[in-house]
N, C-alpha and C positions, 0 to 999 in steps of 0.2 A: 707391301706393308712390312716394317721391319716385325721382329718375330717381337721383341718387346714389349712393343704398342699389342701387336694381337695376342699375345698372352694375358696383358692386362684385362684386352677388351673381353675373352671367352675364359677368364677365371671365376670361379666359382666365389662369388663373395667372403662367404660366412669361412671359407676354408683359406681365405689369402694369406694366411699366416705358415700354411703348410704347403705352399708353390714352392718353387725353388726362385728363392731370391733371385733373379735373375738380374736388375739393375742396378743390386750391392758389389753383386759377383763383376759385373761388368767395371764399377765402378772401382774395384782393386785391382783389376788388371790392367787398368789406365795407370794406375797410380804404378804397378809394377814394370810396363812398358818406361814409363820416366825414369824407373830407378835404372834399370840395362843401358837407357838412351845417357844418362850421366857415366857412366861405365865408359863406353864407346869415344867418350869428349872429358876423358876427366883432367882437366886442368893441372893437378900436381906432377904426371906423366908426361904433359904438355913442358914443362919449366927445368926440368930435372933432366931433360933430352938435348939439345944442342939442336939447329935448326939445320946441321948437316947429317945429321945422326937418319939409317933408316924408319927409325920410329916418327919419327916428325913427320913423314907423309904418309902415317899408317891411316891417323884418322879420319882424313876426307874418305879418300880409298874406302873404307870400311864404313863411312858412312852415305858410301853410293853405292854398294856392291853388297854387302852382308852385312849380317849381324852377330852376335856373340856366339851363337847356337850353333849356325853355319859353319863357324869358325872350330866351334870345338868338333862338330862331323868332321872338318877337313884334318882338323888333326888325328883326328883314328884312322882316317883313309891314309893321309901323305905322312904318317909315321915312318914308314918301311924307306920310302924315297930319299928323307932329309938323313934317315940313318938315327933318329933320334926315337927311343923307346915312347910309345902313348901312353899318357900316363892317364886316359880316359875306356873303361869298357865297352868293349865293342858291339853288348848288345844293345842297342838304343830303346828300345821298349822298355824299358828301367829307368830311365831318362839319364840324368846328368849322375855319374857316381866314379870318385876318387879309387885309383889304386892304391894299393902300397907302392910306393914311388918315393923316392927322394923328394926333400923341395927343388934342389938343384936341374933336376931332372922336369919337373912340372914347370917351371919356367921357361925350358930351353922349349921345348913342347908348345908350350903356349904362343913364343918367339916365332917358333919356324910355321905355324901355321899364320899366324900374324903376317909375317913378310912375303907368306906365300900368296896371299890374297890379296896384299898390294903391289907384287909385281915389283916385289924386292931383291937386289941380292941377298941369299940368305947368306953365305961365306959372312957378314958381317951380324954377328950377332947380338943385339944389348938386353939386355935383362930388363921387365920391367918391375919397377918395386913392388908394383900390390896384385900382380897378375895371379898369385894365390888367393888372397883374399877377394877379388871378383870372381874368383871361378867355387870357390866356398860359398858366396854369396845367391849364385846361380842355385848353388844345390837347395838352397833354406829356398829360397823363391818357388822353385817348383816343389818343395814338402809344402809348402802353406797352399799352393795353389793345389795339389792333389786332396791336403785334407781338410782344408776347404769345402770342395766339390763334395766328397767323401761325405762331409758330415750332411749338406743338402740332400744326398740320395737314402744315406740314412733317414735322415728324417719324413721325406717322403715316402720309403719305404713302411718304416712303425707306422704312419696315418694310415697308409693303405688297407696293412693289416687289422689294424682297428675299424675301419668300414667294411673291412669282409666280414667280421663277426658281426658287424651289427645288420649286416644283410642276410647273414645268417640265422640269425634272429629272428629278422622281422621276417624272412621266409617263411619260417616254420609258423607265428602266428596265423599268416595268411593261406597257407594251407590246411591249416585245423579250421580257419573259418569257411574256407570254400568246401572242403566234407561238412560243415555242418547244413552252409547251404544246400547244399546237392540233397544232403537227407530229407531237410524239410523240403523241397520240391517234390522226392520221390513220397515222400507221406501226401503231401497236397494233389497226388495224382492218383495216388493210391485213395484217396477220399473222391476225387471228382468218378473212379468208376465204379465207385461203391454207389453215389449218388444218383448218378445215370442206369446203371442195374436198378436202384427202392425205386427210382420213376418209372422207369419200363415194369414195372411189375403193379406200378400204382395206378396205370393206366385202366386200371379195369374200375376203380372210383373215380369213375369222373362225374360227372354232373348227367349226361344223358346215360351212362347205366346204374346210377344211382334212382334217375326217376324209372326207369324200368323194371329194376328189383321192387320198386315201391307199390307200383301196375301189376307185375305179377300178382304180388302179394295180395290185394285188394281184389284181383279176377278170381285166384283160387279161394278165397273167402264167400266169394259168390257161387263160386260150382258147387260149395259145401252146404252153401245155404240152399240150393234149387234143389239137390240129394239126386240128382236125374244119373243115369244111368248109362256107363261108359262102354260103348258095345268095340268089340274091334277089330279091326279093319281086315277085309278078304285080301284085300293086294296091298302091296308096297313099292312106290316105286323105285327104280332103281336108282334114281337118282336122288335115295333117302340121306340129310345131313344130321350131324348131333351138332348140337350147339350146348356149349354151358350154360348162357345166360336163357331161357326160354320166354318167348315172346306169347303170352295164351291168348288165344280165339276167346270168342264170346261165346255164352252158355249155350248159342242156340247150336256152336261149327258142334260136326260129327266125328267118330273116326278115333277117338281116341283111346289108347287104351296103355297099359304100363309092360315095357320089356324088364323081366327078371332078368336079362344078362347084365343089364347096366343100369343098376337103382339110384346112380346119380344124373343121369342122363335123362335127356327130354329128345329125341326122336320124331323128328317131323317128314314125315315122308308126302312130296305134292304128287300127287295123281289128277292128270289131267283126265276130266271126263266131261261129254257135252250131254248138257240135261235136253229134253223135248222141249221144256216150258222158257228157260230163261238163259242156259248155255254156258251155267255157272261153273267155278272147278272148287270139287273137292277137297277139302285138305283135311287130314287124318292126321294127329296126334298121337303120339302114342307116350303119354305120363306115366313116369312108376319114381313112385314113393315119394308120394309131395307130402313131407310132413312138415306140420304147421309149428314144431319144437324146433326142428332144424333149421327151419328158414327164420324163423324170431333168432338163435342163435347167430345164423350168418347174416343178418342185421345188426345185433350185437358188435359182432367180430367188425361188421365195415365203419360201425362208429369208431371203433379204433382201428387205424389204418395202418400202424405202426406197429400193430402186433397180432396183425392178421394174421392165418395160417400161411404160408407158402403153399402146400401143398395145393390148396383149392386156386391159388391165382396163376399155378404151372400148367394146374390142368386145363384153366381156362383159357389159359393163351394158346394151347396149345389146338382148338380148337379155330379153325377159320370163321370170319364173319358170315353169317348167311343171312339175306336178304329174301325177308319170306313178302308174298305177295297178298294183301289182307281181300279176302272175297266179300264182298259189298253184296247184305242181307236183308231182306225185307220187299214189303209192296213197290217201296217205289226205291227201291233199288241203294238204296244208303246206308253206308255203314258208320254208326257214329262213334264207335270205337277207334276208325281207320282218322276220321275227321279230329279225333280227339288227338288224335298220337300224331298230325302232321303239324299243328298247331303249337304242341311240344315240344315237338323237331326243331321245329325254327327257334321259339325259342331258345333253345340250349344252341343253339348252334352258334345265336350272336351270342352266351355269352362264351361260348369256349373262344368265339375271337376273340371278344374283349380279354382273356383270360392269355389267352395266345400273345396276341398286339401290341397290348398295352400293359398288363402287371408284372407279366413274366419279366419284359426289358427293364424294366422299372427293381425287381426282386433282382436281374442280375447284376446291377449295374449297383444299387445299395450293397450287395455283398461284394464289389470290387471296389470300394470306397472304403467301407467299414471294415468288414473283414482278412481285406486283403490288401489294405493301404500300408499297415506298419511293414508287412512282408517284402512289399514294393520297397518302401524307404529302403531295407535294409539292405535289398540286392542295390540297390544305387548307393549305397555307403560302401556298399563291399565292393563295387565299380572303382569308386575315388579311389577305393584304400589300396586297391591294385596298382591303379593307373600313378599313385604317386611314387607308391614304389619301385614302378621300373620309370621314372623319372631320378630315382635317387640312382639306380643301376647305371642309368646315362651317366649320370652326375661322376660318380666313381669313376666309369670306363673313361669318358675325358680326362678326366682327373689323371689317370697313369700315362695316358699317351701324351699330354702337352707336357707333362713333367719330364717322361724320359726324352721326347724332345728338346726339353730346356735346355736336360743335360748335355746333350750330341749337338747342341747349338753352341754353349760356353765353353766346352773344350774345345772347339774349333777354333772361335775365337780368341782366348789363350793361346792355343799353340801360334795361331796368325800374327797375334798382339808380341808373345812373347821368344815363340819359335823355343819353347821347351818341349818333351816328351812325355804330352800326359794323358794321349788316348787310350790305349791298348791297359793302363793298368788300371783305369778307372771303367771305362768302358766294359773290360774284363769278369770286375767285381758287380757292377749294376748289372749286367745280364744273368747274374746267376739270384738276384733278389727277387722277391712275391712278386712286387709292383710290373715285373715284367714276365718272369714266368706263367703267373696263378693264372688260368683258367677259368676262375671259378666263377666269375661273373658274368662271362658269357654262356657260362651253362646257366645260371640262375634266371639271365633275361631270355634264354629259352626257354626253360620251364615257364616261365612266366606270360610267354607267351603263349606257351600249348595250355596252360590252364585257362587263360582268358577266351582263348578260342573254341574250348570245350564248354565253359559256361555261359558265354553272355555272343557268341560268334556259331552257336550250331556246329562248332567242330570243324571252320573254316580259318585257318592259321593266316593265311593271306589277309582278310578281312579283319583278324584282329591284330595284326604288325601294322596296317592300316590305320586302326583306331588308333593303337598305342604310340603310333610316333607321329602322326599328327597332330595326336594334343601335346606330345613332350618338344613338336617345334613350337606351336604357340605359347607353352608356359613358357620357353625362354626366348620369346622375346620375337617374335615372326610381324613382325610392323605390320599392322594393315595399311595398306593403302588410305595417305591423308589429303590427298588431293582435295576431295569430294569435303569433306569437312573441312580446311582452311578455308576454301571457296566461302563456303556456307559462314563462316564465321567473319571473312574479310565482308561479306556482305552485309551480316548484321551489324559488323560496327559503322559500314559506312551507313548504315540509316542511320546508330543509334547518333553519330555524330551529326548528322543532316537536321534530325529533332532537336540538339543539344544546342546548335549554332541559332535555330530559327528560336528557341525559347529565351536564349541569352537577348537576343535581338528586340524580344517582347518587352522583355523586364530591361532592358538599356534604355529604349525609348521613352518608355513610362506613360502609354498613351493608355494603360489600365492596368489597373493597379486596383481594384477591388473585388478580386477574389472572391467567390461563396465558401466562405465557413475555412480563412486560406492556413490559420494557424493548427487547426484542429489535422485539415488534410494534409499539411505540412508533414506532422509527426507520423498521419499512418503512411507517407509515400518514406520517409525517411527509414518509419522501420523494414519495411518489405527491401531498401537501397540498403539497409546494414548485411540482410541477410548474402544479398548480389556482392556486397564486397566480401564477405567470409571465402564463397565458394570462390571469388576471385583469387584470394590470397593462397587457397588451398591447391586450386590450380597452381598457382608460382611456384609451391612448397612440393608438388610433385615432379614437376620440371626439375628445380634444381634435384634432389633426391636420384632423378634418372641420369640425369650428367655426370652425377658424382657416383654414380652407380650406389645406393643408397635399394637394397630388399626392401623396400614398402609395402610391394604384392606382399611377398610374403609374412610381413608382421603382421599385416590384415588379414593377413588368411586369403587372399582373394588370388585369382591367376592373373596374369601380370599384363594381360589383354583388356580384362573387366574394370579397372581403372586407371587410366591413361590421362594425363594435361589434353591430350587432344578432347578429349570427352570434355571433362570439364570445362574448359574454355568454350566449347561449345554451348554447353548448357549455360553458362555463362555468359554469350551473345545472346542468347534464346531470351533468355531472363531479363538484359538488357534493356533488346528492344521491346518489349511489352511494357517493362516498368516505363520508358521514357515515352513510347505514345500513351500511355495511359494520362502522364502526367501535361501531355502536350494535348489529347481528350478532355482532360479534367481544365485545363485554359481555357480552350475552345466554345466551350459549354458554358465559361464565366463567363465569356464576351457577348455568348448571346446567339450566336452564328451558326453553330452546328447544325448541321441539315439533319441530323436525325434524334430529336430529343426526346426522346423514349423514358430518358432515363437520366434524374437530375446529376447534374457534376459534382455532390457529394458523395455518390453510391461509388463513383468510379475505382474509388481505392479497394473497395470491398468487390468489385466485379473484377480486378485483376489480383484479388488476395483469393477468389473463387477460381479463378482459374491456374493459378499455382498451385493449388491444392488437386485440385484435376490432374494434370498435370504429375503430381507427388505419388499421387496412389491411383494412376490410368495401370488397369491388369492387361493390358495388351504390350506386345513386344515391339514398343516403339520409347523414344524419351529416354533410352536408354536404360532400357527396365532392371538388368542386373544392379546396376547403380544405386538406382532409387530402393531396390526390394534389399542390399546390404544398407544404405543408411536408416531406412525405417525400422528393421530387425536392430539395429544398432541403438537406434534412439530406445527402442523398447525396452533393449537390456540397462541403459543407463535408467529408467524411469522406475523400473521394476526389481533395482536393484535394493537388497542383498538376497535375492531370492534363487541365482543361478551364480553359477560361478563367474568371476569378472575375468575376463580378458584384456589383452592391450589396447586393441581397439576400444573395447566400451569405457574405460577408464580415459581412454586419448579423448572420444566424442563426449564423456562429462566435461573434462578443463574447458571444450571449441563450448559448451554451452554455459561454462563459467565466464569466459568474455562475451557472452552475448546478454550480460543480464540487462541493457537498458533496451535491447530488445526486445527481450520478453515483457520486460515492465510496459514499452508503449505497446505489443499486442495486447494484454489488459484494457487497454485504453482506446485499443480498436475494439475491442469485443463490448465494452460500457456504450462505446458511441453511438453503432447501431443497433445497440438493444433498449438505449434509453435516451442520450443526448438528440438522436436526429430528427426524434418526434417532435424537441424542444425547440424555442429558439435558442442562441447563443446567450442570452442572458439567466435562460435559467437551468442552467449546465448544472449536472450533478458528478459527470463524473473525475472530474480535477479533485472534489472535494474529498469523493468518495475514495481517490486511488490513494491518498493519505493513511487509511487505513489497510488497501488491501496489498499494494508494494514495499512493503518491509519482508511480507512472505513470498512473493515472488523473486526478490532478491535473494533470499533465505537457499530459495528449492535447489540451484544448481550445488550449491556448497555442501547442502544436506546430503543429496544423493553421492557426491564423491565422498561423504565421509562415511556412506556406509559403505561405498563399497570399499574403501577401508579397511570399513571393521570383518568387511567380506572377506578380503584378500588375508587379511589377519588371521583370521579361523582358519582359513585351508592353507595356507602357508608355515603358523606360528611364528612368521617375521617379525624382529619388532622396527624395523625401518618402517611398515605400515601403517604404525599407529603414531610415529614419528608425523609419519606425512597425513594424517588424520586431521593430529594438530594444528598444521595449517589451516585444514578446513574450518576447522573449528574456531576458528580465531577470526576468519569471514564471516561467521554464522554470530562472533559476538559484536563484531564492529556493524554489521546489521541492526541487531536485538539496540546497539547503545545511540546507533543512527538516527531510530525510531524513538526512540526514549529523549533524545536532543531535540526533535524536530516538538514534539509535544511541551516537553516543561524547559527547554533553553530560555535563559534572559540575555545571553549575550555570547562573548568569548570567554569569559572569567567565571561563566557559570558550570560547577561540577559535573552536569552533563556531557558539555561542549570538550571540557579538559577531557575525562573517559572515552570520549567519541574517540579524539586525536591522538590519547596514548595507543590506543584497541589498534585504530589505523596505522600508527606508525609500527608498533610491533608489526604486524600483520604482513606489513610491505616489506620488514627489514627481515624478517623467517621465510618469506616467500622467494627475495632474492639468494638469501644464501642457497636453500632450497636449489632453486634453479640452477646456480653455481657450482656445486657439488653435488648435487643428488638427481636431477634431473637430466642435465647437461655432463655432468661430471668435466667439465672443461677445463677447472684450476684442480693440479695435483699437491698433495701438502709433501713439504720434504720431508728427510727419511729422519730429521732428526727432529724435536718434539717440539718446535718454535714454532710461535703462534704468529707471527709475524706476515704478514701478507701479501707483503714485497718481496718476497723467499717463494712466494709460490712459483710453478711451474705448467704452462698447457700440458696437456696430456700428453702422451707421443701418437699413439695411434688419433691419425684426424682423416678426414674423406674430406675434406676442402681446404682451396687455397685460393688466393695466398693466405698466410696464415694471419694478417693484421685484420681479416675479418671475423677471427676470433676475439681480440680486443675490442672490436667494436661493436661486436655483442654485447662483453660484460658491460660499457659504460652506456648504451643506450638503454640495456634491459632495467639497470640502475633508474634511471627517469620514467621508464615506462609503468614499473613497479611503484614507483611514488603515484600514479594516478591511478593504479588500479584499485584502491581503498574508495578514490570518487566514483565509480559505477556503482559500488552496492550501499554508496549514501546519497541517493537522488535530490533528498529535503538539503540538505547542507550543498551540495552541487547546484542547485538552483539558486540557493542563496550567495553564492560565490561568484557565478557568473552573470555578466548584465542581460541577460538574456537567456528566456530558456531555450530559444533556436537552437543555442550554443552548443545544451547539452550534445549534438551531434558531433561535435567535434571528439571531445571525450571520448565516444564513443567506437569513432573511426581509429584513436589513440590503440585505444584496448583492442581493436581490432589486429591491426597493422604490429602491436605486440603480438598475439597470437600467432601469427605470421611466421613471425623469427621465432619464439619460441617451438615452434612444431618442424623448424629443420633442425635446429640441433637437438629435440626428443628423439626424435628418429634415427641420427644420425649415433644418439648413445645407444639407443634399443639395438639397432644395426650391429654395433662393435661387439653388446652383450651379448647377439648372438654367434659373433664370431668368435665369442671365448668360450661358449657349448656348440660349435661346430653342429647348429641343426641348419641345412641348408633344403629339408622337404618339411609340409605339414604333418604335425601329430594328427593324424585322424582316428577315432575312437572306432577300437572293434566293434564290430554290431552285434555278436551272438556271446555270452556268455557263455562258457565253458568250465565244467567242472576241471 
């Protein structure tokens, strides 16, 4: 591949202006090789010679062997030989440069290397007349051609410099925002072990020691009531526990008595001992200081759980569980105390599951939603805001290496083309500039790396050079594999043509031709086929955009994988074929034949408008969900506008739903049908009559909303080209309003209605095209001098397609397209016009296939404007505010 073409092809768009010219530069060194090749053959030298003269056979000779260059080396070399003084310097790294010399002198010079390279005698010497002035000429050639070059690497260099500051820049934001990240995570962890410490110490409120403190409570209430008599105990066993929480015997256990050394303690000491009668064991208590203040207090204290002591929950942890064994009292051997409290047991036990199983996952998983959602968004904003920036670092670092390439490419070919001396001094000068020295870029996509790897990589650098340059091959441009999709798409067209051929077939024959309800389903299968051609034309408008190398991804904001022609076009076969079996279903089902009639053949259109909608908003990652979740997010901002700020996108998807306005008017007319028409018959149809009223505002809505956002852009801008282009809108919004006011009190053509309707529309169409012309398209330039004249104008210079007569044939189609764009949002007058409302579709296709061409050259101005602010990454909005 010549370096050329691949320059062009891995140039950075938005920055083409700041490359080095590389096929201007080529293109004057062609023009400079001619002037040396007239030099070598010049005709006046040729006449002024005698055809015996040695000069007369200098120029074949010289034009099979060397060239001028050659010639002037052999003269500094074979100066000494001829005996005749060089009148050219002998260092050659300075290229071509005059001595102080005679003319007389520089001629002979010129002479003896002339004849020496054709294999002349020199003893015969003739002078040639303008051999000063060609070798003068030589010197001007190689100064244009050095400062030339000179001024390209300049320039290249200044741009450079200007993206190291701005990477300088936007480094230091991204490091203030990844400390503030890192702080909030060390607070957020710094909270999860504060939280896990209040739980581990909460644990002593649970539900089964809550009913236990309650048990206590109630048993020693009972010992106070019997007043019996606490004797105490002769032995203790060794294997005596304290426990915090105490579990009390019943009035009748023995054995108990209070230790002074530990007046918060309850002391249970088991002594096995075998009775004669029943072979029961013992258990001795030993209580001190059950005051009945204290324990109502720490009942108090556990209704608030949050401001418990500490103290008493340290001590109680600090205590082992003991499992005391309840001795079973009385005749017949039954303890109903023991029966009471295993019955308890269970219960709390299911619900500590249910508490465990089922609420806790449910509490954690609300606070990782709620509470912990905006945190989340923000480290993935703070993700992008990385990841784009060391895409702009790529961006740069190509940037310098194909430029000083360029250069070591162009001087080559100059000296090849011209065989002047222009490496060493240019070469010289460019190795000592930023563009090749600085550094600094590759330290910054270092850093950028060890930051990414420390925050979102676990501190593995590998795995985030991984991350980071696998997404930075995909944004630019890493093709997926289209095999699998053309497939898929060559197949859906051959059905949808297979349906297309068998239905022509139907309706050629004419063996039925009565339809159920065929005018009504006409217009809903027509609108659901407008929307199929939009996404078609939008597919075309991407394709050419990617040829022409046209940033689309990026004026959408989208990465340049997530909408692709191949996408589209697919979804586009998808769509296809559904609409035309539907329509080839909805025959089917006239005729009477369908083996599965479920479901009459007027619901059809509404069962494949149900399934497009499925389809539109399915949350699983199939249908090409990026796609669909950027145009619904899009559609929303157009609907909801002036409430967020407008972007190009949402301002682009207003105008795609300004030509779709008799699409929306016949959705109305789908949504009347099946809510009221299909209960009816066809003769007592309400809503044709009804849509008289309610289609003047749906032709209204697209014009409305672009005129706020408008007045949107208006407020955060203060442009007044905004409210300029408001105007337009507004001028839709009146040729509507005067639409509707025709359609009601017109008596004819002469009627003041009718006249208002056609001035409102002819304004409308004639401010919309200039509009397009200059302000849109920007595609005619006015000249520099004040003339109003229109045949003086000029195409722009900067264009991204060619040839260039597809520029003119914009302006005069856009001319006609714009004449009928007034009949979409006058449907009553549009129906009256044409013999048929079938028709209306045509119109509509019109406006369509406008949209079309209007949306390659919007993109293609948006594209240039931003190659006049050189932003070639997204602006991604910091996520942490900073004082």
């Amino acid at each position: 591949m010549k370096f050329g073409k691949y320059l062009e092809e891995n140039h950075v768009p938005e920055w083409r202006d700041k490359y080095v010219q590389y096929k201007q530069i080529r293109k004057k060194i062609k023009k400079f090789k001619a002037e040396i090749d007239q030099f070598k053959n010049d005709p006046e030298d040729q006449e002024e010679q005698s055809p015996h003269t040695p000069h007369s056979y200098a120029p074949n000779s010289l034009k099979r062997n060397s060239t001028y260059s050659n010639l002037v080396k052999r003269a500094a070399i074979t100066g000494s030989s001829t005996g005749v003084h060089s009148p050219f310097d002998g260092n050659q790294s300075t290229g071509l440069q005059l001595d102080s010399v005679s003319s007389g002198e520089l001629q002979m010079a010129f002479v003896n290397s002339l004849a020496a390279s054709a294999g002349v005698n020199t003893k015969q010497r003739v002078l040639p007349l303008h051999s000063q002035n060609v070798l003068q000429r030589l010197i001007e050639i190689q100064g244009e051609m050095t400062e030339i070059i000179m001024d390209e690497a300049k320039k290249v260099n200044e741009f450079y410099v200007e993206r190291e500051k701005e990477a300088i820049e936007r480094f230091n934001q991204i490091y203030s925002q990844v400390h503030k990240l890192i702080q909030l995570r060390q607070e957020e962890e710094t909270a999860i072990e504060e939280s896990s410490t209040s739980e581990a110490k909460k644990e002593s409120y649970s539900p089964r020691n809550k009913f236990e403190k309650l048990v206590n409570k109630k048993v020693k209430t009972e010992n106070e009531k019997s007043k019996k008599k606490v004797k105490k105990p002769t032995t203790t066993s060794s294997s005596s526990l304290s426990l915090s929480n105490s579990i009390p015997t019943s009035p009748s256990m023995s054995g108990m008595s209070v230790d002074s050394n530990s007046p918060t303690q309850i002391v249970i000491g088991i002594t096995p001992e075998k009775s004669n009668n029943d072979h029961h064991h013992q258990v001795n208590e030993h209580l001190i200081d059950s005051n009945n203040e204290e324990e109502e207090e720490e009942e108090e204290e556990y209704g608030e759980a949050d401001h418990s002591g500490g103290e008493e929950e340290e001590e109680e942890d600090s205590h082992p569980e003991t499992i005391i064994e309840m001795v079973p009292i009385g005749d017949d051997g039954a303890n109903p105390m023991s029966s009471t409290l295993t019955r308890k047991n269970i219960i709390l036990d299911v619900f500590e599951t249910i508490e465990q199983d089922m609420i806790q996952p449910l509490e954690n998983k609300a606070k990782k939603w709620f509470k912990l959602g905006k945190k989340k968004n923000n480290e993935h904003t703070m993700k992008e805001l990385i990841q784009e920036f060391y895409r702009f670092l790529i961006l740069v670092k190509n940037y310098k290496v194909l430029n000083y390439s360029a250069l070591v490419k162009i001087i080559k070919k100059a000296e090849k083309n011209t065989e002047l001396v222009l490496n060493d001094k240019i070469i010289s000068t460019a190795d000592k500039m930023m563009f090749k020295t600085s550094k600094l870029i590759d330290k910054l996509s270092g850093s950028i790396e060890k930051i990414y790897a420390d925050v979102f990589c676990n501190g593995k650098l590998r795995d985030a050079r991984k991350n980071l340059r696998h997404r930075q091959n995909a944004e630019q441009g890493t093709i997926e594999s289209t095999t699998g999709t053309t497939f898929f798409s060559g197949m859906c067209a051959g059905w949808t043509t297979a349906i297309l051929i068998l239905i022509y077939f139907v309706l050629y024959t004419g063996e039925y031709d009565d339809f159920v309800r065929f005018g009504t389903v006409y217009n809903l299968f027509v609108t659901l086929g407008l929307a199929i051609l939009w996404a078609l034309m939008f597919g075309i408008d991407i394709y050419i955009w990617t040829k022409a190398h046209v940033h689309y991804s990026f004026i959408f904001e989208l990465s340049r994988n997530t909408l692709t022609y191949h996408r589209v076009f697919q979804a586009v076969t998808v769509l296809s074929v559904l609409w035309i079996t539907s329509i080839g279903i909805y025959m089917w089902k006239s005729m009477g034949n369908f083996p599965f009639p479920f479901v009459s053949a007027e619901y059809t259109p509404l069962i494949l408008l149900v399934v497009y909608l499925l389809i539109l908003i399915c949350p699983f990652n199939i249908f090409q969900r990026e796609v669909r979740k950027w145009f619904l997010l899009t559609i929303w901002r157009v609907v909801t506008a002036p409430a967020k700020t407008v972007k190009f996108s949402h301002f682009f998807m207003g105008d795609q739903l300004s030509s779709l306005v008799l699409m929306m008017v016949q959705l109305s007319q789908f949504i009347c049908f099946y809510t009221v028409d299909v209960y009816h018959s066809p003769e007592h149809a309400v809503c044709i009559q009804k849509g008289r009223y309610i289609n003047p505002f749906i032709s209204a809505l697209p014009a409305t909303w672009r005129l706020l956002q408008c007045f949107r852009r208006y407020y955060d801008s203060k442009d007044i080209v905004h409210l300029r282009n408001a105007l337009k809108y507004f001028l839709s919004i009146v040729v509507v309003f005067f639409s509707a006011i025709d359609s009601f009190y017109s008596t004819g053509w002469t009627s003041p209605t009718r006249i208002i309707w056609l001035s409102s529309g002819l304004i409308n169409s004639c401010y919309s095209y200039w509009w397009d012309l200059f302000m849109d398209w920007s595609i005619l330039v006015k000249p520099k001098t004040s003339s109003w004249n229109p045949f003086k104008y000029t195409l722009r210079k900067k264009r991204m397609y060619s040839p260039t007569f597809v520029y003119y044939i914009a302006i005069i189609t856009n001319f006609g397209f714009r004449m009928t764009w007034s009949l979409t949002k006058s449907l009553p007058q549009l129906t009256t016009l044409l013999p048929s409302y079938k028709l209306v579709v045509v119109i509509a296709v019109i406006e369509v296939l406008r949209r079309g061409q209007w949306n390659v050259y919007r993109l293609e101005n948006e594209h240039i404007n931003n190659c006049g602010r050189f932003r070639a990454t997204r602006d991604i909005p910091l996520p942490y505010e900073l004082n």
